[in-house]
C-alpha positions in Angstrom: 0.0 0.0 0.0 2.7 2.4 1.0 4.5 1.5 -2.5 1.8 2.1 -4.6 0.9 5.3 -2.4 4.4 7.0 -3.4 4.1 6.0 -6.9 1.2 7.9 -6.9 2.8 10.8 -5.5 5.4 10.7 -7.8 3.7 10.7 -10.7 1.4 13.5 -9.4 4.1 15.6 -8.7 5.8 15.0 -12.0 2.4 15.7 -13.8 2.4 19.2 -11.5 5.8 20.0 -12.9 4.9 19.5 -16.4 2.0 21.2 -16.9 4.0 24.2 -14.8 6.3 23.8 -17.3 3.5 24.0 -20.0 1.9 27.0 -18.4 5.1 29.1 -18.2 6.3 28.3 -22.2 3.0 28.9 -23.6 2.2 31.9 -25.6 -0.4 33.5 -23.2 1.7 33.4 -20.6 4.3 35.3 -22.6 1.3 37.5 -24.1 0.2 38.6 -20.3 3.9 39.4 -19.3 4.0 41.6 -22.5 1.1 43.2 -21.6 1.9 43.9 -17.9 5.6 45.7 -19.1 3.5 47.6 -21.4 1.7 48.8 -19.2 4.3 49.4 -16.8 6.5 51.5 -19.4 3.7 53.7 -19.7 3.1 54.4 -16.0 7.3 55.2 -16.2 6.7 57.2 -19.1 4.1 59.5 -17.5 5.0 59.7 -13.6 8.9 61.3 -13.8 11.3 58.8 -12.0 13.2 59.2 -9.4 11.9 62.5 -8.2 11.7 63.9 -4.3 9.2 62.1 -2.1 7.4 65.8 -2.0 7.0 66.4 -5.3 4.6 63.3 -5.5 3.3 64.5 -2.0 1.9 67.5 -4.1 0.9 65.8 -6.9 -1.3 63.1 -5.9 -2.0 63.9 -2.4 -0.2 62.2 0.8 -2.7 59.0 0.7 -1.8 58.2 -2.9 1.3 59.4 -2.8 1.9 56.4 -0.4 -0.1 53.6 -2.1 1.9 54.6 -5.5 5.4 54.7 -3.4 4.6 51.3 -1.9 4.0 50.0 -5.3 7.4 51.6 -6.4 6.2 53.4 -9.4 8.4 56.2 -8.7 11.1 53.9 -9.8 9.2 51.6 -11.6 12.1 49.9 -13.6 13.8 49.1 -10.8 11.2 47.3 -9.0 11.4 44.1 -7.6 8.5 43.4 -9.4 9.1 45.0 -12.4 12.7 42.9 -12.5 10.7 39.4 -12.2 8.3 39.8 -14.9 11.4 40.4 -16.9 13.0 37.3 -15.2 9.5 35.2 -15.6 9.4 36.5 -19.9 13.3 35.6 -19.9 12.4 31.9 -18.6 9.3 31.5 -20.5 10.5 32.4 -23.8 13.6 30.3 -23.8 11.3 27.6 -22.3 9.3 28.2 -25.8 12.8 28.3 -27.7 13.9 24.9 -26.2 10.9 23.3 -26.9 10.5 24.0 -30.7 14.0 24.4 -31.6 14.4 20.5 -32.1 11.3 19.8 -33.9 12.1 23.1 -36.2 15.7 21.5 -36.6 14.5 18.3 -37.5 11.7 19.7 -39.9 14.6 21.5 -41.5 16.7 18.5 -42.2 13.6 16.6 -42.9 12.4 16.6 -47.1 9.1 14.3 -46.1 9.8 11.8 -48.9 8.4 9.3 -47.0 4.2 11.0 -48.1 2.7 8.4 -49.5 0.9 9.3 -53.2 -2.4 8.6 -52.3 -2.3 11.8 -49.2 -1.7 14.4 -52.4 -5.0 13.9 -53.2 -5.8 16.0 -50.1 -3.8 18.9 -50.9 -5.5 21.9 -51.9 -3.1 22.8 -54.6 -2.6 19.3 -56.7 -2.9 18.4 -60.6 -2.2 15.3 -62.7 -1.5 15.1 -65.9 0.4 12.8 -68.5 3.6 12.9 -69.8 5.3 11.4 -73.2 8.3 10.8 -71.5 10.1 8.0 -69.9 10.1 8.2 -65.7 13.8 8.2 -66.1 13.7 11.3 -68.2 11.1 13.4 -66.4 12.6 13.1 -63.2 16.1 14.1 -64.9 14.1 17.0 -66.5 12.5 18.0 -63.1 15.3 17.3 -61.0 17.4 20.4 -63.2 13.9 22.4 -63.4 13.9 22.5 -59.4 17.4 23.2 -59.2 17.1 25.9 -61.4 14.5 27.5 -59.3 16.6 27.2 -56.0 14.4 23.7 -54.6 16.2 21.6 -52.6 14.9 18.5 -53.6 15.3 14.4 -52.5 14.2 11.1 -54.4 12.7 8.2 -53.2 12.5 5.5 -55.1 9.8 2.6 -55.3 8.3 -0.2 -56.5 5.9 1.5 -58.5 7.4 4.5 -58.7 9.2 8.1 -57.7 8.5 10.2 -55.1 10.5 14.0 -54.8 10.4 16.1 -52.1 11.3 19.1 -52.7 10.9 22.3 -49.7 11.9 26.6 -50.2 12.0 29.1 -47.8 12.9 27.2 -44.4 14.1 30.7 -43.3 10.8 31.1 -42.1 11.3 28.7 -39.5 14.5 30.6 -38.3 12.8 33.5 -38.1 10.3 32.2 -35.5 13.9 31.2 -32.9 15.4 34.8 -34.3 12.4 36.8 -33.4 12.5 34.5 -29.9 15.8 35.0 -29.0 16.0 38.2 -29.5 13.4 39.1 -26.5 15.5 36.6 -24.3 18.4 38.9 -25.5 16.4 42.6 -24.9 14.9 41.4 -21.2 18.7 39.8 -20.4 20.5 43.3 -21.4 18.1 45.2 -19.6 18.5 43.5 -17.0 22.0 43.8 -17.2 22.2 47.4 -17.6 19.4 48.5 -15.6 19.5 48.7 -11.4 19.8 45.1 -11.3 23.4 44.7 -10.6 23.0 47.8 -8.4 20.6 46.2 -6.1 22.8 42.9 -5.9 25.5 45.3 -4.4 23.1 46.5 -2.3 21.7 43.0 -1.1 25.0 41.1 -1.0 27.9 43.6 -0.7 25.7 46.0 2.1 25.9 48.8 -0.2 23.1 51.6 1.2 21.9 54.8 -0.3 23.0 58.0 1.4 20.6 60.7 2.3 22.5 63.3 3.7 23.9 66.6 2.7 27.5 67.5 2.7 30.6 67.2 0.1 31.3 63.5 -1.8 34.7 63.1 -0.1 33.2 63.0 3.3 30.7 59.7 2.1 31.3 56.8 3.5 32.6 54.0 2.1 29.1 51.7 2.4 27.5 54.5 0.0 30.3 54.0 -2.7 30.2 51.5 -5.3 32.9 49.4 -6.6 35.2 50.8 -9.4 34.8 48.0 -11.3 30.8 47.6 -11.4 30.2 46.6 -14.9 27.5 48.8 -14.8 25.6 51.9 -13.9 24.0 54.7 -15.0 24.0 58.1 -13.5 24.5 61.8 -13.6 27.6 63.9 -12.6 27.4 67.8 -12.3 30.7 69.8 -13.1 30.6 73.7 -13.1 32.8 75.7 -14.7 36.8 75.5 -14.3 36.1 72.4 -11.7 36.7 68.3 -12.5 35.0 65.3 -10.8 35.3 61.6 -11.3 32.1 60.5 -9.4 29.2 59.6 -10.6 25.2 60.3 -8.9 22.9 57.1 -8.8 19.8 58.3 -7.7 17.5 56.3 -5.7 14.3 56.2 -4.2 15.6 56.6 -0.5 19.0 58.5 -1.5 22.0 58.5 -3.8 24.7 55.5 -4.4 28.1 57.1 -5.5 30.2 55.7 -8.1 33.7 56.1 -8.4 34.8 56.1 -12.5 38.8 55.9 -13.3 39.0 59.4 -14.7 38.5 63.2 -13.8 36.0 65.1 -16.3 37.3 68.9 -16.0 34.7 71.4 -17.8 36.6 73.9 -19.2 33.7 75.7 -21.7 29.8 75.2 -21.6 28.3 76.7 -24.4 24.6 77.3 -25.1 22.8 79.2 -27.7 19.0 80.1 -27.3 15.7 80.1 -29.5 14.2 83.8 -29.8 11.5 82.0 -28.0 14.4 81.7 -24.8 14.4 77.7 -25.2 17.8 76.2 -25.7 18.9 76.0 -29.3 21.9 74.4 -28.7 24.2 73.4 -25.5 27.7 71.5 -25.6 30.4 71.4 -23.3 34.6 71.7 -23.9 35.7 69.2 -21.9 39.2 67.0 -20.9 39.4 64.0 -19.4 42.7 63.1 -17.2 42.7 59.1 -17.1 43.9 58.4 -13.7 45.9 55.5 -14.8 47.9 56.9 -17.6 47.7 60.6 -16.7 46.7 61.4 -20.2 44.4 65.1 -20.5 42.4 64.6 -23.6 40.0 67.1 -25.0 36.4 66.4 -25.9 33.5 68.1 -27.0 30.4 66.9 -25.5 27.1 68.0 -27.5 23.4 66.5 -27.4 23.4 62.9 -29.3 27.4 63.4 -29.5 28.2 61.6 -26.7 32.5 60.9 -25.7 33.7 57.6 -24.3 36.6 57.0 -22.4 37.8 53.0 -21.0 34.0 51.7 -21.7 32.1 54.9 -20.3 29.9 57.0 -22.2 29.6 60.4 -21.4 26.5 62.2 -22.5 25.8 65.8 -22.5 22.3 65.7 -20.2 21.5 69.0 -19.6 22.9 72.2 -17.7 22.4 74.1 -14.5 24.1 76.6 -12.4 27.8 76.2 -10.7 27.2 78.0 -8.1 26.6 81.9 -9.3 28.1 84.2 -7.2 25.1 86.5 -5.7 24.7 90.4 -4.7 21.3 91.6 -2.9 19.5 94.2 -1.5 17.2 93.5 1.5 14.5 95.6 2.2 12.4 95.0 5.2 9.1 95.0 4.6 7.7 95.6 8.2 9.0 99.1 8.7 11.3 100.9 10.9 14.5 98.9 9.5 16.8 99.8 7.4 18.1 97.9 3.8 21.2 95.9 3.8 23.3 93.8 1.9 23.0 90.4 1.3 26.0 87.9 -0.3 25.9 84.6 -1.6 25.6 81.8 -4.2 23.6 79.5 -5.9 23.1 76.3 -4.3 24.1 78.2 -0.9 22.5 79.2 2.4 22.4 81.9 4.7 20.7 83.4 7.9 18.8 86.3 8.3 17.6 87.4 11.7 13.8 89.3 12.0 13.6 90.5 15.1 13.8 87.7 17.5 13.0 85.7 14.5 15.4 83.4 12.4 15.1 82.9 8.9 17.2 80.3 6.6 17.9 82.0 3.2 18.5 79.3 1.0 19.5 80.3 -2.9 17.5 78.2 -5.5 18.5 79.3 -8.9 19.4 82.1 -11.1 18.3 82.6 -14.7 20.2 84.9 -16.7 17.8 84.9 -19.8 13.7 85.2 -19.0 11.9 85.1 -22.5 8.2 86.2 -21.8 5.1 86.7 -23.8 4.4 90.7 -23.3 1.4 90.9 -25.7 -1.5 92.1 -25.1 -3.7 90.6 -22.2 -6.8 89.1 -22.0 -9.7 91.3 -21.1 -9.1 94.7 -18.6 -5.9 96.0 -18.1 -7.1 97.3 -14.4 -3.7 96.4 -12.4 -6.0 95.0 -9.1 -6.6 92.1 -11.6 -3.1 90.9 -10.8 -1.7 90.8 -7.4 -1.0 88.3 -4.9 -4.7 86.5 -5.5 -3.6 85.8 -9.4 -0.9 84.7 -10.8 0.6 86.8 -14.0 -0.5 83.9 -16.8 -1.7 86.7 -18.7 2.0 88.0 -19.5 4.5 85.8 -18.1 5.4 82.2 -18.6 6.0 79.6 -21.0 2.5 77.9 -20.1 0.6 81.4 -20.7 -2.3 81.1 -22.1 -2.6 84.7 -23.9 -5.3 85.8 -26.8 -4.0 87.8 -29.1 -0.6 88.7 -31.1 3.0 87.2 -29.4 5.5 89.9 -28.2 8.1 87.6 -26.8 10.5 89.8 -25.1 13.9 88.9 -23.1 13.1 90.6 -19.3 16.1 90.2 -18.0 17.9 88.1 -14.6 15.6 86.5 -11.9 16.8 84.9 -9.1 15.0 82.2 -7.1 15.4 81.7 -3.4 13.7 79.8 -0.2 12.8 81.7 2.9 12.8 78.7 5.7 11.4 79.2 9.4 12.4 77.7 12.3 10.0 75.0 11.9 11.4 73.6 8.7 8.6 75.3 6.5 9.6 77.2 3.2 8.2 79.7 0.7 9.7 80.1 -2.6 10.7 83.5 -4.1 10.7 84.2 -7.6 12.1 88.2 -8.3 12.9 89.6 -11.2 16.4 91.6 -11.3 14.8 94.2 -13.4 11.6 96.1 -13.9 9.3 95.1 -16.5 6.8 97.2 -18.6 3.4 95.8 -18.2 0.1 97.5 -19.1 2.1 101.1 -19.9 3.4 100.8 -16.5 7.4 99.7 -15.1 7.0 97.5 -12.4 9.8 95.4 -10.3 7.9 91.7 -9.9 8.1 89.8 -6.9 6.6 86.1 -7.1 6.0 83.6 -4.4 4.4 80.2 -3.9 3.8 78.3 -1.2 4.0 74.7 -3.0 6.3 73.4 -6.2 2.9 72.3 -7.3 1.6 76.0 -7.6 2.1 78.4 -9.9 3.7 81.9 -8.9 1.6 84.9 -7.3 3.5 88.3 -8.6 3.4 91.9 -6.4 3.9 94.8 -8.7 5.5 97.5 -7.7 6.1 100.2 -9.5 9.8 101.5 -10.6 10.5 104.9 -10.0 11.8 107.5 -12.0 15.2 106.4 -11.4 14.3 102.5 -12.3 14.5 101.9 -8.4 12.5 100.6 -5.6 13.6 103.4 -3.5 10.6 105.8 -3.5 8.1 102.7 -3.3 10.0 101.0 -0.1 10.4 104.7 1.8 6.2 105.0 0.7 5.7 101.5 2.6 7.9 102.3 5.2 6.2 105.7 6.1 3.0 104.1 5.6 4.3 101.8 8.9 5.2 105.2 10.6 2.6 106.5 12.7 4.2 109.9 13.2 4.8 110.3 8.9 1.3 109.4 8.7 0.1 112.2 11.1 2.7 114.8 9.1 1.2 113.7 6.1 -2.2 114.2 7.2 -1.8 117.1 8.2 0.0 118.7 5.2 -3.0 116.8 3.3 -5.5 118.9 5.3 -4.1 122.1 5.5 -4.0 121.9 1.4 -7.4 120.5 1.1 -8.9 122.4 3.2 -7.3 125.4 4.3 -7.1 127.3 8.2 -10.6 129.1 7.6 -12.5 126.1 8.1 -11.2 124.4 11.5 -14.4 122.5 12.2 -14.2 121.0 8.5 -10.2 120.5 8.6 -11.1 117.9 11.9 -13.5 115.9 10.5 -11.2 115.4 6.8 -8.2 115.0 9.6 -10.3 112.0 11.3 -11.0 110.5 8.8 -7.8 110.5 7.0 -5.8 109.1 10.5 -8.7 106.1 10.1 -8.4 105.5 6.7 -4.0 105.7 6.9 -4.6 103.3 10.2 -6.9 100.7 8.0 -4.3 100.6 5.2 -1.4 100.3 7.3 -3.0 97.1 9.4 -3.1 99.4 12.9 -6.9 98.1 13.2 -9.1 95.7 12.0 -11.1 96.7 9.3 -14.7 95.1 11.0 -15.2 93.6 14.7 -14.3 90.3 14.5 -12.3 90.1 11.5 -8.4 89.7 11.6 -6.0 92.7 10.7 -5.1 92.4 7.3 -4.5 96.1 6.4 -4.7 97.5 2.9 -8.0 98.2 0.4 -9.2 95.2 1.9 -9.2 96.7 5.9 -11.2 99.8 4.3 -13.4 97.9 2.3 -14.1 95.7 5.3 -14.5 98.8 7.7 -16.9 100.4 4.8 -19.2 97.0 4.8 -19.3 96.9 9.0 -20.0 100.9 9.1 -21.7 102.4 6.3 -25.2 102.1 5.2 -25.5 99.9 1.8 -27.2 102.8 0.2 -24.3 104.9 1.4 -21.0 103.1 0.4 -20.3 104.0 -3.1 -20.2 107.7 -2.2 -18.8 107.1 0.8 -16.1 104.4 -0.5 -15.4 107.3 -3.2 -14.7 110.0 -0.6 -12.5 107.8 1.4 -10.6 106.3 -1.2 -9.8 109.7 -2.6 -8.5 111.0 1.2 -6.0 107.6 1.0 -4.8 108.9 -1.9 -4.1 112.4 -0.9 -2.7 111.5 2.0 -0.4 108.8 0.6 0.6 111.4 -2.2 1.8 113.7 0.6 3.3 110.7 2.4 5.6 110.2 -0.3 6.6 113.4 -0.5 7.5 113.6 2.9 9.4 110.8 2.3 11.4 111.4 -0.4 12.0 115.2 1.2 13.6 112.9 4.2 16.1 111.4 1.7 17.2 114.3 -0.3 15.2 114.0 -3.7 13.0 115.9 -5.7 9.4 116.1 -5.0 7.1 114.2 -7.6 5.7 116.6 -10.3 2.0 116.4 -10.7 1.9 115.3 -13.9 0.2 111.5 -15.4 3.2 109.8 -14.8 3.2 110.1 -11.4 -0.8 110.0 -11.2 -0.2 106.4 -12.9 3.1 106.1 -10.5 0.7 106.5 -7.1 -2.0 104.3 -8.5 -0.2 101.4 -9.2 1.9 102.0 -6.0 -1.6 102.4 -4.0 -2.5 98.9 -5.0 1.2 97.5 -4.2 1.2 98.5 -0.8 -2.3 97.3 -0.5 -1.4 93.8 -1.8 1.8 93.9 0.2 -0.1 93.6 3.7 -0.6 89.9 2.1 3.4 89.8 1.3 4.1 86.8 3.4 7.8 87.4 4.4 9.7 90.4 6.3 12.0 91.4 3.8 12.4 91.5 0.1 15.4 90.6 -2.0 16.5 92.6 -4.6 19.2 91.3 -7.3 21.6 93.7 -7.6 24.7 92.0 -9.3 25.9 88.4 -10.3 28.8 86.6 -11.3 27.3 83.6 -13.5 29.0 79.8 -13.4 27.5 77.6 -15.7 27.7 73.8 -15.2 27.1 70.8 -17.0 24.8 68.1 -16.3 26.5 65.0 -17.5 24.9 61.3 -18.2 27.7 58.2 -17.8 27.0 55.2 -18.5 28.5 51.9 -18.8 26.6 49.7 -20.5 27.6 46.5 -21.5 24.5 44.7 -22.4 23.5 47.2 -24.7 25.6 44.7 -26.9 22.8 42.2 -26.3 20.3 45.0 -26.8 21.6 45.4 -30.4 22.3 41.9 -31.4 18.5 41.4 -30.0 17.0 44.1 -31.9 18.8 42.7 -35.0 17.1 39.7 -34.6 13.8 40.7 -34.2 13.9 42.8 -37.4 15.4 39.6 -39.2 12.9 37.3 -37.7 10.1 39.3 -38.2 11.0 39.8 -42.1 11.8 36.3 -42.1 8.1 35.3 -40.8 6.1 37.7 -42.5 7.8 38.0 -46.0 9.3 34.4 -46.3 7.0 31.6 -46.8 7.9 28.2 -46.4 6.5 25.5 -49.6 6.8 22.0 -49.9 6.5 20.3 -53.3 5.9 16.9 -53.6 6.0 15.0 -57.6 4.9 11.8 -58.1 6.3 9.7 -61.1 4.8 6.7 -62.0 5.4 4.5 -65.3 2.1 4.1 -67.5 1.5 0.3 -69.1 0.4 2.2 -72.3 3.8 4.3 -72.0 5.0 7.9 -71.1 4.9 9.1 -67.5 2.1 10.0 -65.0 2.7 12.9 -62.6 0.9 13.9 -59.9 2.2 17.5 -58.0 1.0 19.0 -55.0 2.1 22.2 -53.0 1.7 23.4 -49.8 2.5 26.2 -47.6 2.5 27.7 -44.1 0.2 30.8 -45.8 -2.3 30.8 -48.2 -2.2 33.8 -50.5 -2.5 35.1 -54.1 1.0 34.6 -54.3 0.9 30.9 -54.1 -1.9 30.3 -56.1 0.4 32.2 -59.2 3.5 30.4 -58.0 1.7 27.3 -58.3 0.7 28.0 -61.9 4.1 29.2 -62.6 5.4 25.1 -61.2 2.7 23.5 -63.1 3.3 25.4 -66.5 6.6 24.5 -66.2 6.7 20.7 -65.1 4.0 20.1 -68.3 6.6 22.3 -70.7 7.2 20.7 -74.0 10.5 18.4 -73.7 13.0 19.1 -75.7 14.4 17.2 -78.9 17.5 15.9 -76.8 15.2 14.7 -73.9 13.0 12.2 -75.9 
């Protein structure tokens, strides 16, 4: 019983086997890991690699964000998953390939001579007819008239008779193990070259990503990669007049290093730009000192002109700043401080003290060139449509989404920088170095977001007649000065009103104080409500105060004591510092207006100070791709294959022609032909006419 038991198990487990076997080298197996890499290439395709954790964070929200993560589809080619299908379509094809390679061998070898004559009867292309020749004769004839026509042919001979096999176009069997192999050959050099190798470091050798800050000689050794890894792929930054030999492999949780056995030393990095302010053209003038040999060989890098050096290709990726050396001007925007200078570069940090308050200043980017679309906007020009509510798509931008004629237009430097509180949180600055004209008015733009994922909010404010900030920044900090505010008021009275009218000159003096203490935030604008300051403060205060029926005149009157006040303000202001009063012409009417709605839309400014760029001292630096790629060998051969193969299965058809010879008792010949082929087509039907017209040709004189 026990024996018969474990035969039992024996064979059920060898049945198990083969019909895993069977599963794994059949063509919907391999159709369903096709499918699922598809797929997969297109999720890598669409959601950018590699990226920081919160830049997905914004993007698809922190619960997604997760679910994706833990599915690694921010590095979806390195995935564990990803890397077994690859593994599972490797196995299963050459599963496939093992199985039908020796019965496509043997079919090759094979001429099937043994058919018997009755089975051409079943053939769909077949004839019989009668020749006047001798057996002997017509199979000499057809024997040379197969030849000719490149059939490899056999003879079998019989008791009644002669059978020939004849066969063309076996390629197409070839082509079915070409186009095989040559996915066993893609999936095995991507696997090569891709992070597979990387994460066998990782697993066996205890390699770990880093995810620290600091310079690359201070890395520790478990974060390096061996100098001889076959094979990596990764970036490498080099500014300007500076060399580096190690190469950044990013991953999901960090960066590996790897060392390569040479110094890239950028000497030149050249771009040229589109009028649109896209790159036309960027290359880099580079030498490479081989650490080995101490040879310095020169090299031009350019886009799709990639250098190599001891197995390494070195492609030109793209380019960013070297670290730009930085000038600033800091202008407190709370009042009562005065401007300073600020130093630094790109890529750098800094502190800046606010009162008890700390600030990290950390410098983003610089960009030198700023093509924008200046044409006309959409709708109203009225400034109030643009401030720190809405973003400027109307005029600046590469996504703009303008009506109207194009007016691109180079605006000059911006720098970018981070403003960081003590609790790790950031806003991002975006200020241009220079002012811009928009809607017949020059205006300095300031930009902030909270988020990478939004798009920049802009404060005008308006240049003045020197192409400064000055007269604006002494305007908000008077505005911040209670005691200016009462000198301006009073000047603003005593010109409005005169000294003949002292009960009048009160009342406009009131009301002028209120509406100065409204705009500058000194009081909330409605019981209840939070201090903002600005239009908003009055229009708040007009809403909690005044009749319905009432506020448009009233809103009129007070609006029109702001500005006379704030006109006299900043000529107090700009007596203080030694410069010429304002004349009261339309320049400076448009001048006040636009500055009116600046300082309003400052009270939502969300930072103490503002940076100014001043001066610069641009490094460029080159973004550089390395990679050594052995399989991509494989790759090739593979990709050779397929396009033989698939030529070799769609344009090459395998035929098999068997002839029949049999001797007649009245004399001559009999034949019997039949064809057949892998594809039925037009083109074997007329091929087939083509063999029959010539096996019944008329024999020649010395063939009788």
């Amino acid at each position: 019983m026990s024996a018969s038991t474990t035969g039992l198990e024996v064979r059920s487990r060898s049945r198990v086997l083969r019909e895993a076997v069977e599963l794994v080298s059949s063509m919907r197996f391999a159709i369903s890991l096709l499918t699922v890499i598809c797929i997969a290439s297109v999720i890598g395709t669409v959601v950018k690699q590699h990226e920081p954790l919160v830049n997905y964070v914004n993007q698809f929200g922190p619960y997604w964000s997760e679910v994706f993560g833990a599915a690694r589809l921010y590095s979806i080619y390195s995935a564990w998953w990803f890397l077994l299908i690859l593994a599972f379509l490797v196995v299963s094809t050459s599963l496939c390939i093992a199985r039908n390679t020796p019965k496509i061998l043997h079919d090759l070898k094979t001429y099937k001579e043994h058919l018997r004559e009755q089975s051409l009867q079943a053939f769909h292309h077949r004839f019989t007819a009668e020749l006047p020749e001798t057996r002997d004769q017509a199979l000499e004839r057809l024997t040379r008239l197969l030849q000719r026509n490149h059939w490899k042919a056999r003879a079998q001979v019989r008791e009644h008779g002669v059978m020939v096999a004849a066969k063309k176009g076996g390629v197409n069997r070839l082509g079915y193990l070409a186009a095989h192999s040559s996915i066993v050959l893609i999936c095995l050099g991507g696997l090569f070259d891709g992070d597979l190798v990387v994460r066998a470091q990782m697993w066996l050798a205890g390699k770990t990503p880093y995810a620290g800050s600091g310079f690359i000689r201070d890395v520790a050794d478990e974060h390096r990669l061996s100098l001889r890894n076959p094979t990596f792929r990764g970036n490498m930054l080099v500014p300007e007049g500076s060399r580096s030999d190690t190469v950044i492999l990013n991953q999901s949780d960090g960066v590996l290093l790897q060392p390569v056995p040479f110094d890239i030393e950028l000497k030149k990095f050249i771009v040229d730009y589109y009028e649109t302010g896209m790159p036309k053209l960027f290359a880099s003038e580079i030498v490479i000192h081989d650490h080995e040999t101490g040879r310095a060989i020169p090299a031009t890098v350019k886009v799709n002109q990639p250098a190599f050096h001891r197995g390494v290709a070195i492609y030109q990726s793209s380019f960013d700043d070297g670290g730009s050396k930085l000038k600033l001007q800091a202008y407190p925007m709370n009042g009562g401080a005065k401007r300073f200078e600020v130093s630094g570069e790109v890529g750098g940090s800094t502190t800046l003290t606010n009162r008890d308050e700390k600030l990290g200043l950390e410098f983003t980017a610089l960009r030198v060139i700023n093509v924008e679309n200046l044409g006309a906007p959409q709708g109203a020009t009225d400034v109030r449509k643009v401030d720190l509510v809405q973003s400027l798509e109307s005029h600046l931008g590469s996504g703009a989404k303008t009506k109207g004629e194009k007016t691109l237009r180079n605006v000059g430097p911006s720098i970018n920088y981070k403003l960081r509180d003590a609790s790790g949180q950031a806003r991002e600055f975006h200020n241009y170095m220079l002012p811009v004209e928009l809607d017949g008015q020059r205006v300095f733009l300031a930009g902030v977001r909270e988020t990478p994922a939004e798009p920049f909010r802009y404060l005008r404010i308006p240049a003045d007649d020197q192409d400064s900030l000055e007269t604006w920044m002494r305007m908000r900090a008077g505005v911040l000065n209670p005691e200016l505010r009462d000198r301006a008021v009073d000047r603003y009275v005593a010109q409005a009103v005169g000294a003949d009218k002292p009960e009048l000159a009160e009342q406009l003096r009131v009301s002028a104080q209120r509406a100065l203490r409204l705009f500058a935030g000194d009081e909330p604008g409605a019981p209840g409500k939070p201090v903002t300051g600005g239009l908003q403060a009055i229009a708040d205060f007009m809403q909690a105060n005044v009749p319905e029926a009432d506020r448009g005149r009233t809103s009129e009157v007070l609006i029109r004591i702001l500005n006379g006040t704030l006109y006299e303000l900043t000529q107090l202001t700009r007596e203080q510092a030694g410069a010429k009063p304002l004349p009261g012409d339309e320049k400076t009417q448009a001048f006040m207006t636009q500055a009116v709605l600046a300082l309003s839309d400052a009270a939502f400014y969300p930072a103490p100070v503002l940076l100014e760029l001043k001066d610069f001292q641009q490094v460029q630096a080159s973004v550089f791709q390395l990679a050594r790629a052995p399989g991509k060998k494989l790759v090739y051969l593979g990709c050779l294959l397929l396009v033989l193969g698939v030529f070799a299965m769609l344009y090459v058809r395998e035929r098999r022609v068997w002839i029949w010879l049999q001797t007649r008792a009245e004399g001559g010949t009999q034949l019997t032909a039949a064809l057949s082929s892998t594809r039925k087509s037009l083109d074997i039907d007329r091929e087939f006419d083509s063999l029959k017209t010539a096996l019944l040709a008329p024999v020649a004189p010395e063939a009788r």
